[in-house]
C-alpha positions in Angstrom: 35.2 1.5 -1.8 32.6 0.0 0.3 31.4 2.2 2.8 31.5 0.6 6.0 28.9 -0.1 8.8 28.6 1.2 12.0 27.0 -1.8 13.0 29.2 -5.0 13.8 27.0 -8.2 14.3 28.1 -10.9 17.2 28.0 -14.7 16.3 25.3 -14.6 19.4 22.5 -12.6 17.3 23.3 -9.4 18.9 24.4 -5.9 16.7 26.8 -3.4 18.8 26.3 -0.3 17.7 29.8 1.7 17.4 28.2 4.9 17.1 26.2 4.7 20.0 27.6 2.0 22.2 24.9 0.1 22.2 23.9 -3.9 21.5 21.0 -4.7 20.0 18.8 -8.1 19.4 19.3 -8.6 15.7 15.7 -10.1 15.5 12.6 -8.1 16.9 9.8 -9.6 18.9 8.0 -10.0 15.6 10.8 -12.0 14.1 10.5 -14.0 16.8 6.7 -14.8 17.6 6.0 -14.2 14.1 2.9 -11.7 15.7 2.4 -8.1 16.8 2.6 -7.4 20.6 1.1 -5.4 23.0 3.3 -3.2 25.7 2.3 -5.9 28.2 3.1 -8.7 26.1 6.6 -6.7 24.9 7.2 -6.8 28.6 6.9 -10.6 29.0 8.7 -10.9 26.1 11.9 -9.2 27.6 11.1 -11.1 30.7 11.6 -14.3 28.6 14.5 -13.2 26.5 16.2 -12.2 30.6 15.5 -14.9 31.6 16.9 -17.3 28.8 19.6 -15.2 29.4 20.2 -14.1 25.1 23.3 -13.3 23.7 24.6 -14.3 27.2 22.9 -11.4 29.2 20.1 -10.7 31.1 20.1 -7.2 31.0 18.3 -6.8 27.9 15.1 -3.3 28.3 12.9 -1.5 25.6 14.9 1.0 24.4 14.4 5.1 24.9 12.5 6.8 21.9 15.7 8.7 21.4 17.6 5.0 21.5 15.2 3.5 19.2 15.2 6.7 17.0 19.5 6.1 16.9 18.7 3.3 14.4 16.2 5.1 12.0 18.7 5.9 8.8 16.8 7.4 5.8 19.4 6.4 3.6 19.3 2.9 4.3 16.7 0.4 3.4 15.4 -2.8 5.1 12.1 -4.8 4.5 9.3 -5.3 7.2 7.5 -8.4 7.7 4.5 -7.1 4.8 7.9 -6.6 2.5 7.4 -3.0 2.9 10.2 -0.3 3.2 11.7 0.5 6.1 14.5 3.4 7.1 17.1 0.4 9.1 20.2 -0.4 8.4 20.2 -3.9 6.9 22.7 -5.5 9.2 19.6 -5.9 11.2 17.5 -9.2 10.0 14.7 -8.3 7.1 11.1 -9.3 7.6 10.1 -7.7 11.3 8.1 -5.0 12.2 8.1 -1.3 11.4 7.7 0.1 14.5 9.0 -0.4 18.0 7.8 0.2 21.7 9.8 2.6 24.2 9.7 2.5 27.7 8.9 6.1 27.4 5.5 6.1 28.9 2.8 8.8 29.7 0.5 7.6 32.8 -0.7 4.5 32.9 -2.0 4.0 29.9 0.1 4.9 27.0 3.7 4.4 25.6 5.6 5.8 22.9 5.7 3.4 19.6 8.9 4.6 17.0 7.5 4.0 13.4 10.9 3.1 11.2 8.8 3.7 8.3 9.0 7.8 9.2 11.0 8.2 11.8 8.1 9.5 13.9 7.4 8.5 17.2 3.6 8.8 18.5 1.8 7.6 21.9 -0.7 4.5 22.1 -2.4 2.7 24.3 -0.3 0.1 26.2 -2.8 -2.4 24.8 -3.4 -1.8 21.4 -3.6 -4.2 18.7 -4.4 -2.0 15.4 -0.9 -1.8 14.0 2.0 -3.9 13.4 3.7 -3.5 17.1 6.6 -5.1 17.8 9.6 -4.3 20.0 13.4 -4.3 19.2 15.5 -4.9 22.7 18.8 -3.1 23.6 21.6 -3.6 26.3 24.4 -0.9 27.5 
């Protein structure tokens, strides 16, 4: 018997999370500007996806480290955008990023980035550029 997901995608590109109760983009920002972002430009991007209204809401954040971390699975497998593994269930659309930014931030300067390679979640500079960044949006 085929185990069944806790995930159940919307016909509006949106993934509700039964376990958690909450809806997530099914594409990531690098999905969707096919580039890495930066915290600032992760920002803008939710600004855009608000204001466009997604899904039909416009309530759309950067998730928690501990929300972002809700998704990491080790059993399950997904591809990022290099076709490398990562630890997502694979309801969620193959061929974005391995990481995504948090709102959890420490000053001015830094934010927390969740790898879905590891699990691990480490700070960097709101406007680096060195890794794959990307950000996956969630709604309550």
């Amino acid at each position: 018997m085929e185990e069944k997901s806790r995930f159940l995608k919307g016909p509006d590109g949106t993934i509700y999370d039964t376990k958690t109760s909450l809806t997530w983009k099914v594409n990531d920002s690098w999905l969707d500007l096919e580039r890495e972002v930066t915290w600032y430009e992760a920002e803008r991007y939710l600004e855009e996806t608000n204001q466009t209204q997604f899904g039909g809401h416009s309530d759309w954040r950067m998730p928690t480290v501990q929300e972002a971390l809700s998704l990491f699975d080790k059993d399950k497998l997904n591809k990022d955008f290099k076709n490398g593994d990562i630890h997502l269930d694979p309801q969620f659309a193959p061929g974005g990023g391995n990481t995504t930014w948090t709102c959890d931030t420490r000053g001015e300067r830094d934010a927390q980035i969740l790898f879905y390679v590891n699990g691990c979640a480490y700070w960097y500079e709101k406007d680096d550029k060195t890794i794959s960044h990307s950000v996956r949006l969630v709604r309550r």
